[in-house]
C-alpha positions as a Markdown table, in Angstrom:
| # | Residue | x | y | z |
|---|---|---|---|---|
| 1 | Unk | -10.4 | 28.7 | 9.4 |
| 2 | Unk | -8.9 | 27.0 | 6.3 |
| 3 | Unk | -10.4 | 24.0 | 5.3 |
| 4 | Unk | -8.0 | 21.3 | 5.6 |
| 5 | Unk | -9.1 | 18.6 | 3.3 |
| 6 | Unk | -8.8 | 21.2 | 0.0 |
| 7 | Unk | -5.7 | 22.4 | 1.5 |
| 8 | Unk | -4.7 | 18.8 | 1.5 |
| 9 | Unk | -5.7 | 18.2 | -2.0 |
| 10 | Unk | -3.4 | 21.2 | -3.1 |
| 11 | Unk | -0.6 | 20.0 | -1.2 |
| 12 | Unk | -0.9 | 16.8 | -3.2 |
| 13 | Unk | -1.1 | 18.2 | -6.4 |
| 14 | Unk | 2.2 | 20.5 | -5.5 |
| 15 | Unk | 3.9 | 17.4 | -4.9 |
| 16 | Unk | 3.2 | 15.5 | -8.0 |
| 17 | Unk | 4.0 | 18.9 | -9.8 |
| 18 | Unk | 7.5 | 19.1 | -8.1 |
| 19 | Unk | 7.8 | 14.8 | -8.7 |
| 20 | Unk | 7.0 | 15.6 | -12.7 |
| 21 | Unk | 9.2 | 18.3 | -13.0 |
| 22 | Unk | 11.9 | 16.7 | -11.1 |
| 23 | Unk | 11.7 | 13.5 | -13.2 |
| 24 | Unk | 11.5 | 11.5 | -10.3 |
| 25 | Unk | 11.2 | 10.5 | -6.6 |
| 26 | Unk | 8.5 | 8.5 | -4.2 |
| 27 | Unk | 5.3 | 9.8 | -4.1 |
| 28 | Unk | 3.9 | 7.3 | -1.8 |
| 29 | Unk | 5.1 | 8.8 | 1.6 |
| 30 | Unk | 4.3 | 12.6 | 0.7 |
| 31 | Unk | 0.8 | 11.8 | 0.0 |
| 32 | Unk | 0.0 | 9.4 | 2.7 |
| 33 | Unk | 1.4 | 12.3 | 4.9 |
| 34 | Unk | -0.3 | 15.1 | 3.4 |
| 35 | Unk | -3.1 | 15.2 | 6.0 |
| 36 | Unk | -0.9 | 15.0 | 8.8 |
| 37 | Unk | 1.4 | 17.6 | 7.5 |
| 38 | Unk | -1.4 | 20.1 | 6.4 |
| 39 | Unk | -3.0 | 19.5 | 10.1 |
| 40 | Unk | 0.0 | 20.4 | 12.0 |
| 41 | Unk | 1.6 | 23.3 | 10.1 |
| 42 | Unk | -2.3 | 25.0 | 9.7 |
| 43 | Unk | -4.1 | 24.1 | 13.0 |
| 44 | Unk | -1.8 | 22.7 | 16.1 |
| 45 | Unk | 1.9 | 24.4 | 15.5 |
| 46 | Unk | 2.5 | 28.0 | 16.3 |
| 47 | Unk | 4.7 | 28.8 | 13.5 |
| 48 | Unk | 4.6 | 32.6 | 11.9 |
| 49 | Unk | 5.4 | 31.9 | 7.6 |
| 50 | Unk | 6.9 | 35.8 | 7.8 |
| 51 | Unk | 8.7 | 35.3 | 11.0 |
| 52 | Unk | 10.8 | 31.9 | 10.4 |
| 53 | Unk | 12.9 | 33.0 | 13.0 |
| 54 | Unk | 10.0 | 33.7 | 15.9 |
| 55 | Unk | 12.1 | 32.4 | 19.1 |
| 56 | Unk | 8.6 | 30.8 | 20.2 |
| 57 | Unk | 7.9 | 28.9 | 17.3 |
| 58 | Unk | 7.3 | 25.0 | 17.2 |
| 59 | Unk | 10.1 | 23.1 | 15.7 |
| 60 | Unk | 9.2 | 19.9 | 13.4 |
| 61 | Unk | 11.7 | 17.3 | 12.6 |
| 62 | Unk | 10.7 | 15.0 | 9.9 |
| 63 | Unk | 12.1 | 11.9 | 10.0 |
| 64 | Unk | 10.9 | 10.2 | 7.0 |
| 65 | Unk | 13.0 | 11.0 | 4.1 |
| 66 | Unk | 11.1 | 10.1 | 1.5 |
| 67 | Unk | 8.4 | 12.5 | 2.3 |
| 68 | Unk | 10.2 | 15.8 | 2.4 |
| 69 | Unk | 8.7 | 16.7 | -0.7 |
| 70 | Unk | 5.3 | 16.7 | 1.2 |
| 71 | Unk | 7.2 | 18.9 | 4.0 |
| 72 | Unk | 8.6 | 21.6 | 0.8 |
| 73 | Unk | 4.9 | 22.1 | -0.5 |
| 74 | Unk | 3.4 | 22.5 | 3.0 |
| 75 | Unk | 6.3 | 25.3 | 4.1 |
| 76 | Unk | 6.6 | 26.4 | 0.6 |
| 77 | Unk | 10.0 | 25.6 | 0.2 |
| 78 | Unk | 12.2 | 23.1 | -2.3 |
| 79 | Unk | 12.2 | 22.5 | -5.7 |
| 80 | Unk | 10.7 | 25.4 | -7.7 |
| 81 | Unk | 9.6 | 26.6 | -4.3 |
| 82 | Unk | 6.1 | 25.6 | -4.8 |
| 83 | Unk | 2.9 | 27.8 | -2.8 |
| 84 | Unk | 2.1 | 26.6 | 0.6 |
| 85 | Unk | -0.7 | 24.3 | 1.1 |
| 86 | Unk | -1.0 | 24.9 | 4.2 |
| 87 | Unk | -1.8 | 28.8 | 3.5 |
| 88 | Unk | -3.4 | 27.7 | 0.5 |
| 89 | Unk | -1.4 | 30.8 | -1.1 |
| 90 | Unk | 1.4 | 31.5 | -3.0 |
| 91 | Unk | 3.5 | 33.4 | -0.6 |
């Protein structure tokens, strides 16, 4: 089982990464929800990376703007599509 605290860490270093490059954006939110984010998407939600559209996968809505970028490194999506933290690999 992936440890979620260093898969955390990287998930916070993607997102100041994809902040840099971009030039800007709030930082606050995607790292304050790192933990949360990591937790769900590697421990509690039945999602399959390979299968995105699995008819009996968990749906997450994100409400908070602001932290999207957190959201992009988990599921590997977004700016420069970044490796997902919550694999802790690059695909």
């Amino acid at each position: 089982m992936p440890d979620l605290a260093a898969l955390a860490r990287h998930g916070r270093l993607l997102v100041i990464e994809s902040v840099h490059q971009a030039g800007a954006a709030h930082v606050g939110g995607p790292l304050s929800a790192m933990d949360v984010l990591v937790t769900l998407y590697a421990r509690i939600m039945r999602v399959r990376p390979h299968e995105p559209h699995w008819p009996d996968r968990d749906r997450f809505i994100l409400s908070k703007g602001h932290s999207a970028i957190g959201l992009y490194a988990v599921r590997g999506g977004g700016p420069g599509r970044q490796r997902r933290a919550a694999s802790g690999s690059g695909r």
